[in-house]
Every structure is written in structure tokens, then in C-alpha cells.
N, C-alpha and C positions, 0 to 999 in steps of 0.2 A: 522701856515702857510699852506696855501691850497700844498697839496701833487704837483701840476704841477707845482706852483709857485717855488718851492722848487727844483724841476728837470730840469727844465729851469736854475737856479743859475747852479745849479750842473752840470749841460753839460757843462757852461761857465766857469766853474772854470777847468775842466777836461782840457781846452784848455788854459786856461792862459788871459783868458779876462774878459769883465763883461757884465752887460745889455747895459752899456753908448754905449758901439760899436759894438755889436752885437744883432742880435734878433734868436730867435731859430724857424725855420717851420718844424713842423712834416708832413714827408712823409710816402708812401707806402716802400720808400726804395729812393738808392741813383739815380738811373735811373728816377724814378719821379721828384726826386728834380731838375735833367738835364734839364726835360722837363719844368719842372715851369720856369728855369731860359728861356730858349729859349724863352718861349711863353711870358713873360710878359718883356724882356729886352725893353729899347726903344729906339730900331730899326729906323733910317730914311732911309726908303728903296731908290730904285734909283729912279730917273726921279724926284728928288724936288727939288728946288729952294738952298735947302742944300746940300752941299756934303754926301754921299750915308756912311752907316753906314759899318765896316765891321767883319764877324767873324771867327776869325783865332784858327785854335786850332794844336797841336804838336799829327804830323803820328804818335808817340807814346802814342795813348790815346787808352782807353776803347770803342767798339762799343757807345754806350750810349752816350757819347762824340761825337764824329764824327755823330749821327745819327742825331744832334743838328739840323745840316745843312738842312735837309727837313724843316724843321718848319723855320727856316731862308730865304730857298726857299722858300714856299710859300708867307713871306711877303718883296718877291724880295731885299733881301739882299744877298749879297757875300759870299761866305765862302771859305777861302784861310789855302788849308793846309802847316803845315810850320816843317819840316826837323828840327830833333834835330839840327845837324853842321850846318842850317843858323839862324836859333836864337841866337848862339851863334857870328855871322860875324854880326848881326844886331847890330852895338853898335854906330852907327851914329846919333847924333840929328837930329831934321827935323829943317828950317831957321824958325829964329824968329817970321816972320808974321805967320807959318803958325800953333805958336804952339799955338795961340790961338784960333784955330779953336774949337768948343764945341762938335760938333759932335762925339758920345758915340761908343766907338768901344769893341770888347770884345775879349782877347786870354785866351784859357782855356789849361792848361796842367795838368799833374797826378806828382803831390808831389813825388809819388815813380810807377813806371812802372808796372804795374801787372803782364808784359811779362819776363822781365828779374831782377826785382829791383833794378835797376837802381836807385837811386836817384836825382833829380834834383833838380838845387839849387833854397832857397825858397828864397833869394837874389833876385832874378827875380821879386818877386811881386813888389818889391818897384821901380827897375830898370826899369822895364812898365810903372807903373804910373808913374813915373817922366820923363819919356821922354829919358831917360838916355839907355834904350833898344828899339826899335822898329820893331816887328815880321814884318812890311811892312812899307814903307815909304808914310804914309797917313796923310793929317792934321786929328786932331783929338783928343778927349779924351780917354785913352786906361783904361778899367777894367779888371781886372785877376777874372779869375773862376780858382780857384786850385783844382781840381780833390782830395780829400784826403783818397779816401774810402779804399786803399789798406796800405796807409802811414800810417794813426791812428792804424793801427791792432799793430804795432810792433815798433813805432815811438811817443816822444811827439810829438806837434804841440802849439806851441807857438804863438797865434795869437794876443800877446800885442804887439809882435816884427813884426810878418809877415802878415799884415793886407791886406790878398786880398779880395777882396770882394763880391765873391762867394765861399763858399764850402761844397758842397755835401758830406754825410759821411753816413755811413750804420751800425749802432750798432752793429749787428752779427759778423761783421767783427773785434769789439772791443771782444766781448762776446761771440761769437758763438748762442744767440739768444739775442732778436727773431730776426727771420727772416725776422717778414715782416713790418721793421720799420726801417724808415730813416729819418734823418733829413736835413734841408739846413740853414746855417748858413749865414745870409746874414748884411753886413755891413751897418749900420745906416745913412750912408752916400749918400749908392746908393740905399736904400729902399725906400724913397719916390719917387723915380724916377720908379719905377717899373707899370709897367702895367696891367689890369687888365680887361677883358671881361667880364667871365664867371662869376657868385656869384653861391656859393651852400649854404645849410642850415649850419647858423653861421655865417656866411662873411658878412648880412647885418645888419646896423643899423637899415636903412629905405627902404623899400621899395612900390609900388605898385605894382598890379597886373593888373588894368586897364591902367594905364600909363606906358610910359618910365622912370621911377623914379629910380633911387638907389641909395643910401649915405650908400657907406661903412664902417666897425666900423673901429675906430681909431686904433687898435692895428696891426700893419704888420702881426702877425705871426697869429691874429684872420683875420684876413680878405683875408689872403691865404691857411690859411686848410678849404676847403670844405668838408662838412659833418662831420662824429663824428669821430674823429680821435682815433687811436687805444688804448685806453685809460689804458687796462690791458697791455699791452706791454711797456705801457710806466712807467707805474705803479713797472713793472719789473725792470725799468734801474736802483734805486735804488740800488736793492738787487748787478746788476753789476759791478756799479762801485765800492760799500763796498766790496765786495767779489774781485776784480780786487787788490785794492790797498791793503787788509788783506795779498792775497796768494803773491803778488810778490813785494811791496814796489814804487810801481809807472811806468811810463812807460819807464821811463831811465832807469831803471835794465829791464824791459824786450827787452828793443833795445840792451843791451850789451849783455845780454845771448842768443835771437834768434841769432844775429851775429856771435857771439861766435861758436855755434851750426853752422848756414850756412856757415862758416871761415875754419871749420874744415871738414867739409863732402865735400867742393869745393875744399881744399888741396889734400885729398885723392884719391878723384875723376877724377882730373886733372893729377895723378901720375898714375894712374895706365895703367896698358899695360900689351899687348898680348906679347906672347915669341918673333913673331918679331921686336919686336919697338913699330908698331902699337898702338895709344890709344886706349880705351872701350867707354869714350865719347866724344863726342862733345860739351863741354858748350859756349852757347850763353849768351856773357856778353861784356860788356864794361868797368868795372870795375876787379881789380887785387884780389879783396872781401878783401884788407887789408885795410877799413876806413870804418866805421858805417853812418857814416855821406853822404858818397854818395853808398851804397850797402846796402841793405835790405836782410832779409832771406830767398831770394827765390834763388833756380837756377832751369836754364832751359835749358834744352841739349837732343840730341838722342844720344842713344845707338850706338857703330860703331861695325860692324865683324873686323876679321883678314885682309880684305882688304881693309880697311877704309871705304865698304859700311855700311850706314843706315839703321840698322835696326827701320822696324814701330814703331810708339808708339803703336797702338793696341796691339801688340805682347809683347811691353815692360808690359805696364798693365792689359793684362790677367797676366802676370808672376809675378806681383808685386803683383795682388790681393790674391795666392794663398800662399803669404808670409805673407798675411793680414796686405800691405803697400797700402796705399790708394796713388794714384799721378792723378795728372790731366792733359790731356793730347789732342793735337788739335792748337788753337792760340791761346786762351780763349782771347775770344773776343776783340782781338787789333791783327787787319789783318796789320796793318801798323808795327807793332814791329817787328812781325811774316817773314811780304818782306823782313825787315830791314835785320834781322840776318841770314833768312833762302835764302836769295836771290833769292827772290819770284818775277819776276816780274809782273808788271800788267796785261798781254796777260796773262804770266801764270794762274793768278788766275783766267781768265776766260777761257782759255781753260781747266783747270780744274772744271770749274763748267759746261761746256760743256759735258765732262767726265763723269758725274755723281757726283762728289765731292762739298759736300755742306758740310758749320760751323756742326760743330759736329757730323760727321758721323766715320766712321769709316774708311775712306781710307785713308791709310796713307801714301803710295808711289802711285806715279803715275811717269810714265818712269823712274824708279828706283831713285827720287826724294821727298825725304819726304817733305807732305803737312802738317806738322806739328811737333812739340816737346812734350818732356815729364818736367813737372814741377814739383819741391816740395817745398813746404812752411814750414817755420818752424816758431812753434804760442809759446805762455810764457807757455803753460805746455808740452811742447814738450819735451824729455829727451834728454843725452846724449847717450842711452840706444837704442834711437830713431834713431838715428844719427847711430850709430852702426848697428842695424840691417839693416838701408836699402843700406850701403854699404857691408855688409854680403851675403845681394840678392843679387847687383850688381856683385861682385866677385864669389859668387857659382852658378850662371846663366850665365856668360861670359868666366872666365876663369878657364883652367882644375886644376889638384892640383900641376903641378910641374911650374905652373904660378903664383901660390898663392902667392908669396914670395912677399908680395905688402907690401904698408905702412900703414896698417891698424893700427897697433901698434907703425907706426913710429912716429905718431902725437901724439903729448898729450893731454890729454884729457884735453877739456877747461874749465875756471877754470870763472865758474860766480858766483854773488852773490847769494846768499839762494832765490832761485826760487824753488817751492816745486819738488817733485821725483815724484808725482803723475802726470801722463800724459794721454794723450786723444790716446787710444790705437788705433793703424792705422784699419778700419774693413773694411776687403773685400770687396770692392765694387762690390757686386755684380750683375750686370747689370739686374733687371729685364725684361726682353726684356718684357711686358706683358705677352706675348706671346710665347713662342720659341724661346730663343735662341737655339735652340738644332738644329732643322732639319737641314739649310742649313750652317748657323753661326757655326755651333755645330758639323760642321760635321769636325772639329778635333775628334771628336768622333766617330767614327761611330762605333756603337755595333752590332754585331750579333754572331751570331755560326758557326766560322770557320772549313776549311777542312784543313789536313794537309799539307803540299808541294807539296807532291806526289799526291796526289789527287786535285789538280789542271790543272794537265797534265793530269791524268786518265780520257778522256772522251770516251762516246762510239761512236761509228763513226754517228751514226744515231744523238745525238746530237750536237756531234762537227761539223756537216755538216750546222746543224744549226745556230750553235753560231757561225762560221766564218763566217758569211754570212757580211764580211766588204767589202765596196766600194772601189774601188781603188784608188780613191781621198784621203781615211780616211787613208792610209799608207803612208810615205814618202817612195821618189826615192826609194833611199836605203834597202827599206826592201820588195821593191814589190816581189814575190815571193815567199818571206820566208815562215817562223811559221804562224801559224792560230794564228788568237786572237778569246780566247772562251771567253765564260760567264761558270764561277764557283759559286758561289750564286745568287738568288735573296732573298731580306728581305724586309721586311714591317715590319713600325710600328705604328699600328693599334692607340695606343694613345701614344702623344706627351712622349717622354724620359722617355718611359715607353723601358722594354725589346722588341726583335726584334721577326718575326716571319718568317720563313723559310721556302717558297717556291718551288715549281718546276715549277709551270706556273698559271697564274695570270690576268687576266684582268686589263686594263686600262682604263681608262677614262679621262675627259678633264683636269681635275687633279693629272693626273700622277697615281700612283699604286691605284686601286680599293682598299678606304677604308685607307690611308695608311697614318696616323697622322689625322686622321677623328674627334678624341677625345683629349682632352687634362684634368687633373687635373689642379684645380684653391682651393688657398687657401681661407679663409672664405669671404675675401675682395674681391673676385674674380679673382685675379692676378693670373697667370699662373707660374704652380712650375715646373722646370726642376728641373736636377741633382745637378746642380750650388747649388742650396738652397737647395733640398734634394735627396739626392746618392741613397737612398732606393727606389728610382722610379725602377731603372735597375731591382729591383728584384719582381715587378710587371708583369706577362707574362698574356699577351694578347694573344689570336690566332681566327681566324676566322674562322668558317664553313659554306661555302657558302650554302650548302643544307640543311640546319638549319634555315637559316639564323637569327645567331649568333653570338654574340662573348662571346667568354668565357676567364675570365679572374682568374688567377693564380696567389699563392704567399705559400710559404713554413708558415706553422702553418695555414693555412685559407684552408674553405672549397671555390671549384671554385664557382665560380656567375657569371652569362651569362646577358649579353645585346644583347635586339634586334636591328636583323642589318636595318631596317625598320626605317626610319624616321619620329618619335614622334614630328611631330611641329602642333598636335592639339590644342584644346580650353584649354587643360590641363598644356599642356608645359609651363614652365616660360622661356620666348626670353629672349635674356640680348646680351648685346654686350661686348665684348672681342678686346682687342687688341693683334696683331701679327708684333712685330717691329713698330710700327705707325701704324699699318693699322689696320682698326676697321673691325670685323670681327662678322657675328650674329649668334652667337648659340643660343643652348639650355640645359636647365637642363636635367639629365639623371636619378634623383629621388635621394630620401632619403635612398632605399637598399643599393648602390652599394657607394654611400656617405658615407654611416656608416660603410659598408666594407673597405673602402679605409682609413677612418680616425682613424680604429680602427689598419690597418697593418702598416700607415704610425706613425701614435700616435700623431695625430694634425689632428684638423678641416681641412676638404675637402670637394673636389664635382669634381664630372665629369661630363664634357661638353662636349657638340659634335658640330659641323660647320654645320649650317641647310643647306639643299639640293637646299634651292630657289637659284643657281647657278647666275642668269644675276641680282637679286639684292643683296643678300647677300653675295656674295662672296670674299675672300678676294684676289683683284686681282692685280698685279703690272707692268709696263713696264718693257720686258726684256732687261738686259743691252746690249748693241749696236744693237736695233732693233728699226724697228722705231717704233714711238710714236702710231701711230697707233694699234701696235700691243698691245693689253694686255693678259697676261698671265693669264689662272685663278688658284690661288692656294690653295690648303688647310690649313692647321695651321703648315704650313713651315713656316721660316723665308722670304727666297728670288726665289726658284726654287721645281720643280718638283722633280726630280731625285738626289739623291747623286751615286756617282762611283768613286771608286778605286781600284784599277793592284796590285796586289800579288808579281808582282817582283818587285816593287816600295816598298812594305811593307818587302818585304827580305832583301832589300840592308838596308832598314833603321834599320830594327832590327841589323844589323852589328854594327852601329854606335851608337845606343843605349844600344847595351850590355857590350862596352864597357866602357860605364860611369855609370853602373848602378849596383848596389850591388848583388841581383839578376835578372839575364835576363830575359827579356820576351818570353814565348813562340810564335812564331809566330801566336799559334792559339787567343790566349789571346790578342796580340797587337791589331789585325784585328778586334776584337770586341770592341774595344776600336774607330774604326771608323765607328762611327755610317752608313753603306754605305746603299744602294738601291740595288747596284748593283756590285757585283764583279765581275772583270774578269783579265783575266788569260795572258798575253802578253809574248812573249821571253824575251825584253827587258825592265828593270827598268826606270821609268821617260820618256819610248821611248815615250808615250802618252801625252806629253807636245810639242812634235811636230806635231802630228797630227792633220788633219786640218779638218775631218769629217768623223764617221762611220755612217754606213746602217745596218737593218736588214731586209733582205730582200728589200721589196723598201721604206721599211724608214727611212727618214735620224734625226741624232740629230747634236745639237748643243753647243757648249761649252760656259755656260754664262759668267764664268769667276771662279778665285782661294778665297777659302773659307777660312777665317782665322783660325787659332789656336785655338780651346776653350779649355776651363778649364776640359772639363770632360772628354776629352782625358786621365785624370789624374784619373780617376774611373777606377776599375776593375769593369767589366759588369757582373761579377758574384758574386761577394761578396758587394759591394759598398762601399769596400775604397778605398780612394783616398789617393795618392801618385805623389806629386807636381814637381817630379825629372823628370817622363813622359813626362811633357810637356818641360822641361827646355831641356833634352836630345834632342828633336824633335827638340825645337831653335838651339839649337848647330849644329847637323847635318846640317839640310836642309840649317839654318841661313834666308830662306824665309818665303813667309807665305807657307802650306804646304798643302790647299788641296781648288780644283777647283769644279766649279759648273757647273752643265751643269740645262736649262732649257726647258719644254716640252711644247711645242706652240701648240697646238692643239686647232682647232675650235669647235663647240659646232657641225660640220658634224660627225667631228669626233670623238665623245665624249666614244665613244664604242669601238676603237682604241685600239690595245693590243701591246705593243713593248716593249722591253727591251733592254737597253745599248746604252751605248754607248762616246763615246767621242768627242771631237771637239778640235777645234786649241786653244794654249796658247802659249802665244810668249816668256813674258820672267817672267811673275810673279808667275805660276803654279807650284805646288810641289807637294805632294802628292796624285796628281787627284783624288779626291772626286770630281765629274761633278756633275753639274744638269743637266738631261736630256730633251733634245727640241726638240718638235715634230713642225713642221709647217707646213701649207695647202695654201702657198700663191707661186706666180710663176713667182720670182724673185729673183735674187743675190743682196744682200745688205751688201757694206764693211763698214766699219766704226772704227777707231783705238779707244782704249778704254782704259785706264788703264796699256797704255804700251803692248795692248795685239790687236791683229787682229780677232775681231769676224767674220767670212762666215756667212750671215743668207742667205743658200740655201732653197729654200721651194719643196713641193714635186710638182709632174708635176701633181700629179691624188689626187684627194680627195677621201677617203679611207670611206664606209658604213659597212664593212664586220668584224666581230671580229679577231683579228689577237690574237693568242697566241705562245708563247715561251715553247716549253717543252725542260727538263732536267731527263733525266733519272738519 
């Protein structure tokens, strides 16, 4: 029997049907199969002589789902979204005459909810078609699309009983691969009815080239894969479904034992609490998770403080990843689940995408309201072991040890059929940002070489005359008069999450610190390596010698090796483009020397790259946030800003609160290198820089872009490079926000030779640990604009600056 002939049965058996009522279309995936259905339903749009076709699908569906509707708009058809609670009130027949109407309508929902796993019942397919449910009161013939891509992973699906007549399903989601193979299962009934435009190679019998000619071949599932379908992938599904039914006995034991597992980590989860009352989470469900039958193994929930606020998901999975528990986290991709549970409304979601907040980024509160949740799935080699550990993270990341007294042991452990012990181990997800997460994202980190307390205050007058040079706008009321705020460090770091290098005065440029993340390491694929993937960067020292120009680069057992600080983008250079967060950025190679140096101290293939100088085309530039669009910022191989900055007595008080949850304490000098900063400086008051609304140095002003999230390598000693995952978890505790702020440096290519250092700007209520990006701007207006729960000032300066301006520090 031909190998596809064979695999065809075998999907249809996997589901409970056969060839007679089923045909199988191999897709790219289940998204493809979406679109095949839209494109070739047959649709009678409006304005014909028929009544108008219409296509209803359930606010709790998958993007891909709901995105149906463009393609339905264009061939002016309706698409009516339909509220889980009124499909459920739809139980009215339509009058006799009008149920004989033929016109072909279609409601599509998800078998099981991606959002919360919800289950909904497959009852429904046959209650549509018979008339006996009606999503809208239309004459008409009603066909079901059942969404099933999330329901097969964990779920039989029975399709001799529940015969809808679309359904999109995505193998990986069975299997975990491949990836990029989907099928659409479409019912024999409504196949001949289906439409078709486009032919690709394979889909014809006959055609011409000079005529309008095409007879397509007789077989459905041949006449709708265009081109050569993925035929090794498909070749694989064998191997999955024998190895599916070998390890776990079929899909009914893997629906009892995932539930089992999600039944018991939602008990736990549900129960536990802070010393006041207070819960740790939030789960988003509709279901009590005591039936299999309407709950699947997913739950979805935010994290809460002692006050019942939310904490971010970003925050939650940086902490997960460092437990090396993988979760997912944002709406994934069903914004309707997401309004549902999170009470999102529709203004909201566009003034948050006003905000800056777009699917998959990384904000996750805005006006102290989470723009999203944290997920976990649980798949047939998931353990109980599994289950354990990631309420182990949730209890020693939330609560202290005289809270412990939780029900982790109260539950017993669930009791499933022989499902193997080998399990798909949770792995770091670690965000390759290509580029950078370190500089602005990273600036939970900020590493350098601190001073000790007292030497924060020790300044000599000829400096400090200097470093107070703040505005009176940049102090609140309250404190006009008082303490100076000085600058106690300035750092560079020459290449990306590489060690810091330590300053007393410095040039700037339209790019912030002259020179200052200029290079980065890229592994052999050219992906850019922070600390995140490897610790051993910190102990990389870079330093620069301007009247050399050089840089010379350091590492304990290595002789030092100098690159020139001269810009190598001749006929010799290999360009290559690099990304930084999304943004494509055009370096250059820096040779085979300092490559076989780096790969030989790191002990893996590298290469250093440097960000070419051509500044107005190659640069990687961004809009800063609450400026206007006009403005573009240019940056180096940062994440999002110019400048990182943070206050010393913001770093005192937090060392309080971290030493007492922490076996041994951090030295103050130790923590402070742990944030990776630009710019330290030295304030009376702890956190008093979160109300600040604008510093000056001299007459130039910065600006506060906004608060920089929590990273992971906060959790590195920047001297030794290990890591220690309590760091970051102590820091959630404390602060409970995100904990450090970005300021960004606007400066025009006038003044590209601009020397400044420091400074802060306003944060209204999301700011914690002020790491600023600092913002230089040459424009000669006030510009408000609310952001993120937070009041940016974009004040610009009155005079455009030619002259070098430097900062000394005795």
C-alpha cells in the first residue's frame, strides 16, 4: 500500500472515522487550513437576488479564527461575533418557511479554548446543523468549523459521533513535531461544494496555457494541496502515532492523566495564600476543573502581591525561566478570551495599543492593569514531578517560609494510568533577543565597579559643584533646597554584556556614551550571546584608550588583544546584518584574531561584531516612547535607550530587604554591579527619583523614557559569573514592581559631539529601581503625553549645542 494511502487511513482512524465521510488536506499548518476554509466556502455575498451568506464564529477563538473575517470581507460577506452565554440562549428554531432556505452559512468555535481550556460541548455540531441551535436567527443552512488544534493535543475526538464539517488540526500539537504540518479534515458532504480559483502544480487534470481551460482532478484532497506537500513530515506521522499509542495506550488515558495533573496543580494553586488572607493567584476559568469532559489541561492566571495587585507576566517568566519552567504568557492569540476573563474592554485594547502595547510584547501592566496572563499546559509526558516543581517556584518566589504551611502535601498525588515517567523537561526559555537583551531590558542588571557608601557622599567640591548641576523643575516641592544629587560613577560597556568599564569623563555622541555597547559577540549562527546563554561574558573586560585608539580587551588566563577603534567597513569587511530586539542593525565582522580569542576563553564558536558607523542608514534607530513619532532616537546595540541610571539609596534600602531573604547578603558593592547601569548617582532619598520630573546638567536636559523590566542576570555575580536565581526572586519580593527605569538620549546629528551625563525624568507609578535611559533632545517644545500609567515631559532644549561638553570626576 502506497506509504500516503496508508497515512490518510491512519489519521482517520486516529479520529474515529473513515474515508466514506471524511477526506484529509495536508496543510502548512492549522492557520492555513483556516484560510483554505474561508477562501473556498461558498459564500453568497450581499446585494443578490439570494439571501446574503453569513459567518459567525465564538469571541472565544484563536486569532486565525477571527482573522477568517478579512477574506469574508473582501467577498462582502458578514461576519458576526457570537458571546459564549448567547449561543448558549440561541436555542430557538427559525419558522417553517424559512428553514428551507439553502443558503450556506458557517459558525466556527474551538472544541477546547486555547485561553483557558474551557471545553465546549461537541453537542453543538449536530444542534447547528439541525436547526435545533441557532448563533443568529437567519434563514439558512448552518455548517460548523470546529477549531480542534488545541482539543486533539489532550482529547479523543470522535468524529463518527460528532461530524462537523470543518476541522483544522496541527500534528505538532499531537506530537510536538513537525512543526510545519497541518491538516483539514473536511466532510464529504460539504466537499463538493467547496470553491476553488487558484490551481497550483498537482491540482490539475487538464489544463491550457493559451486558454481559460481547467478541469480539476477528481480527488478533494488532490485538487487542494497545491504544490508538493511536505511529504517527509508526513512520512513522520507514522512513526507518531506508533510511538503515541506504544508510550501512553491511546488518547483516553492521556485526557485522564493530563487532567489529573491540571486537577491537582489548580487545587493547590487555588489554596494557597499570603499570611493575610490574601491569594498568590488569579485563575481564569469557568470551569471548577472537577470534569475532563468540559476542562482540559491548561490553566491560566496572574500572579497577585499581598495587596491583591498583579503582578506582570514578564516578571512571572523571567522567574519561571530561571527555575527552567517554560509558561506562556500575553493572550496567545485569542484577544476575545483574554477581554473575557481579564476584563479588557475594547477602548482599552486600543488605547493600549496607543500606548505602545502590541500581541506579544512585553508590557504587561499598563495603569496598573495587566494586559495579559500567565499559561501552563500540561502534555501525555508531563510528570507529576512536573506539577510539583512549578508549584515549588510559585511558593518559594511568593511566599516567605513562615507562609509555607500551604497544601502542597495536602493533595494527593494523582493516581493515572501507566503514562511513562519520562517527561519533556521544562528549558529556559531563553529569550534570544538577537541582539541585546542586556542593555536597556537587562538593565535588572547593571554591572560595574562600585564604590562603597561612604564614598558616594565623598565628593570634592570642584566636582560636586558639578554633578549638582540639577534643574529646579528635576526636584520635587519638597525637596527644593535640600541635598545635592551628584553623579558617583560613570560605566561603559564597550561590548554588549561584556564587563563594564569605568570612567571619569567621557564623550558623547548622537548615540549616547562614545563607544558604549559599539560591539557585541554573536554565536557561530550569528545570534547575539548575552549572559542569559552565557555568564562568562561578565568576565570579558573591555577598556578603551582613546589616544591609542583602541580597545583592549581582557580575561584571566588570556593574553590582552586590542581592537582598532577605527572603523573597518572597507572592501575587506564582511557586512552582515544583526538584529537588536526586532530591529535589524548592520555591522561588521571584526576578524578571525579576536574570534579565535573569544571562542577559545568562552569554549564555543564566536565572533565579534561591531554596529558600522554609516549612522543615517545603518543605524539601529527607534521611536522614543511618549515622543512624538517624528522623533527618532539613534541607538547602538542597546535594546530600547541611550543611557541606563540608578540612585545608590534606592540600591541601600533594597539591599535591606534582600538580605533578609537571602542566605548570604550582598555586599552593596556587589549588588550595584549586578545593575548593569551608565550612570550612577548618589540622591538623599531612596526611590525619591521616581518623582522626578526632569534633571539638567548644566543646560542640558534628560528625559525619562520609562521603567525597564527585571532580567535574568541580575542573578549573575559580575565577578565570578554565577548565577544565583534567589537575586532576582528577592528583588520581586521587595519592590513586587518591575524595578528599573529607562531614560532615553534624543540628540540630533547637530549634536552628535554633545558630551552629558545623568540624569533622570518623571515616573509616575510603574518606576522602581531607576535604571533611566537618558534623553538628550534639540527640539523647542513641551510635549505631554500619558504612557504606560506613567507622564512623560518631552522638554527640548532652547539652544542647539556645537561645542564638546564634558563631565569630570575627580
Amino acid at each position: 500500500m502506497d506509504i500516503f494511502v496508508f497515512l490518510f487511513f491512519r489519521i482517520l482512524q486516529h479520529f474515529h472515522t473513515t474515508a466514506e465521510d471524511y477526506t484529509v488536506i495536508f496543510t502548512s499548518g492549522c492557520t492555513a487550513a483556516l484560510k483554505l476554509i474561508a477562501e473556498s466556502f461558498p459564500w453568497i455575498p450581499e446585494g443578490t437576488k439570494q439571501p446574503s451568506s453569513r459567518f459567525c464564529y465564538l469571541t472565544d477563538s484563536h486569532t486565525s479564527v477571527v482573522g477568517m473575517r478579512g477574506i469574508t470581507a473582501s467577498m462582502n460577506v458578514l461576519s458576526v461575533p457570537i458571546k459564549p452565554k448567547e449561543i448558549l440562549l440561541a436555542k430557538s428554531r427559525l419558522p417553517a418557511e424559512e428553514q428551507n432556505c439553502t443558503t450556506p452559512h458557517l459558525f466556527s468555535y474551538p472544541a477546547q479554548s486555547n485561553f483557558s481550556g474551557t471545553k465546549y460541548p461537541l453537542s453543538w455540531i449536530q444542534d447547528i446543523k439541525s436547526g435545533k441551535l441557532c448563533p443568529i436567527k437567519i434563514p439558512g443552512k448552518w455548517f460548523v468549523l470546529l477549531d480542534a488544534a488545541s482539543y486533539i493535543s489532550s482529547s479523543p475526538l470522535d468524529l463518527g459521533v460528532h461530524q462537523a464539517d470543518f476541522i483544522p488540526i496541527s500534528f505538532y500539537k499531537i506530537f510536538g513535531f513537525p512543526t510545519g504540518l497541518g491538516a483539514l479534515l473536511v466532510n464529504n458532504r460539504i466537499a463538493p461544494l467547496l470553491r476553488k480559483t487558484y490551481f497550483g502544480g498537482g491540482t490539475a487534470a487538464a489544463y491550457l496555457a493559451g486558454e481559460d481551460f481547467y478541469f480539476p482532478r477528481k480527488s478533494i484532497a488532490e485538487r487542494f494541496e497545491d504544490g508538493t506537500v511536505s511529504f517527509l513530515d508526513i512520512i513522520a506521522l507514522k512513526h507518531g502515532f506508533d510511538v503515541l499509542e506504544k508510550l501512553t495506550g491511546g488518547m483516553e488515558k492521556i485526557k485522564q492523566h493530563t487532567f489529573a495533573l491540571a486537577h491537582y496543580t489548580y487545587t493547590v494553586l487555588s489554596n494557597l495564600k499570603y499570611a493575610n488572607g490574601a491569594p498568590v493567584v488569579r485563575i481564569y476559568s469557568d470551569t471548577d476543573f472537577s470534569n475532563p469532559d468540559v476542562q482540559g489541561p491548561i490553566i491560566n492566571f496572574n500572579v497577585l502581591n499581598e495587596n491583591g495587585e498583579v503582578i506582570g507576566f514578564s516578571q512571572v517568566d523571567s522567574m519561571a525561566s530561571l527555575h527552567n519552567i517554560h509558561v506562556r504568557t500575553g493572550c496567545f492569540c485569542n484577544t476575545g478570551a483574554c477581554q473575557m476573563h481579564l476584563d479588557i474592554s475594547n477602548e482599552d485594547i486600543q488605547r493600549n495599543l496607543q500606548a505602545g502595547h502590541v500581541c506579544g510584547d512585553n508590557i504587561d501592566l499598563i495603569d496598573g492593569r495587566p494586559t495579559g496572563s500567565v499559561r501552563i499546559s500540561f502534555g501525555y509526558m508531563s510528570s507529576f514531578e512536573d506539577a510539583q516543581t512549578f508549584l515549588n517556584f510559585i511558593i518559594a518566589t511568593r511566599l516567605s517560609k513562615s507562609d509555607t504551611e500551604i497544601p502542597l502535601q495536602t493533595v494527593t498525588k494523582p493516581m493515572t494510568e501507566s503514562v511513562p515517567d519520562d517527561h519533556l523537561s521544562f528549558n529556559s526559555a531563553d529569550k534570544l533577543s538577537p541582539v541585546l537583551q542586556i542593555s536597556d531590558r537587562e538593565l535588572g542588571n547593571i554591572s560595574s565597579e562600585a564604590e562603597t557608601t561612604g564614598r558616594w557622599q565623598l565628593l570634592e567640591p570642584e566636582a560636586e559643584s558639578i554633578r549638582a548641576a540639577v534643574s529646579e523643575t528635576s526636584v520635587p516641592t519638597y525637596r527644593k533646597g535640600g541635598k545635592p544629587i551628584t553623579i558617583a560613577k560613570i560605566y561603559l560597556y564597550p561590548i554588549k554584556s561584556c564587563s563594564a568599564f569605568e570612567v571619569t569623563e567621557w564623550p558623547v555622541g548622537n548615540q549616547g556614551l562614545l563607544y558604549d555597547r559599539n560591539w557585541m559577540v554573536v554565536n557561530q549562527n550569528g545570534v547575539c550571546m548575552t549572559q542569559k546563554q552565557e555568564p562568562r561574558l561578565c568576565l570579558v573586560n573591555p577598556s578603551i584608550d582613546l589616544k591609542q585608539k583602541i580597545m583592549v580587551i581582557q580575561a584571566e588566563g588570556m593574553d590582552p588583544i586590542s581592537v582598532p577603534l577605527e572603523d573597518n567597513t572597507g572592501k575587506e569587511a564582511v557586512i552582515c546584518e544583526s538584529k537588536v530586539c526586532s530591529h535589524r542593525v548592520k555591522t561588521y565582522d571584526c576578524g578571525e584574531r579576536i574570534a579565535s580569542w573569544l571562542s577559545t576563553f568562552l569554549g564555543r564558536p564566536c565572533r565579534l561584531i561591531r554596529q558600522s558607523s554609516d549612522v543615517k542608514s545603518k543605524s539601529h534607530q527607534k521611536n522614543t516612547k511618549g515622543l512624538s513619532s517624528a522623533t527618532n532616537i539613534s541607538l547602538s546595540l542597546v535594546n530600547e535607550a541611550q543611557y541606563l541610571l540608578i540612585n545608590v539609596a534606592s540600591i541601600l534600602q533594597l539591599k535591606e530587604h534582600i538580605s533578609a531573604r537571602l542566605k548570604e547578603p550582598l555586599e552593596i558593592e556587589e549588588l550595584i554591579r549586578r545593575f548593569r547601569a551608565n550612570i550612577v548617582v548618589s540622591a538623599p532619598e531612596s526611590f525619591e527619583e521616581e518623582e522626578w520630573a526632569e534633571i539638567s546638567i548644566g543646560a542640558l536636559k534628560f528625559q525619562v523614557v520609562g521603567p525597564c523590566s527585571r532580567c535574568q542576570i541580575i542573578c549573575i555575580d559580575q565577578q565570578s559569573g554565577e548565577r544565583n536565581k534567589e537575586i532576582l526572586q528577592s528583588l520581586s519580593a521587595a519592590r513586587g514592581r518591575k524595578v528599573s527605569t529607562s531614560l532615553q538620549n534624543s540628540c540630533n546629528e547637530r549634536c552628535s559631539d554633545v558630551i552629558a551625563w545623568v540624569v533622570k525624568y518623571l515616573l509616575r507609578e510603574y518606576s522602581q529601581l531607576n535604571c533611566y535611559h537618558l534623553d538628550f533632545s534639540c527640539k523647542k517644545r513641551m510635549h505631554l503625553q500619558p504612557r504606560y500609567g506613567m507622564v512623560y515631559f518631552y522638554k527640548m532644549l532652547n539652544t542647539f549645542f556645537y561645542s564638546k561638553w564634558t563631565i569630570n570626576i575627580d
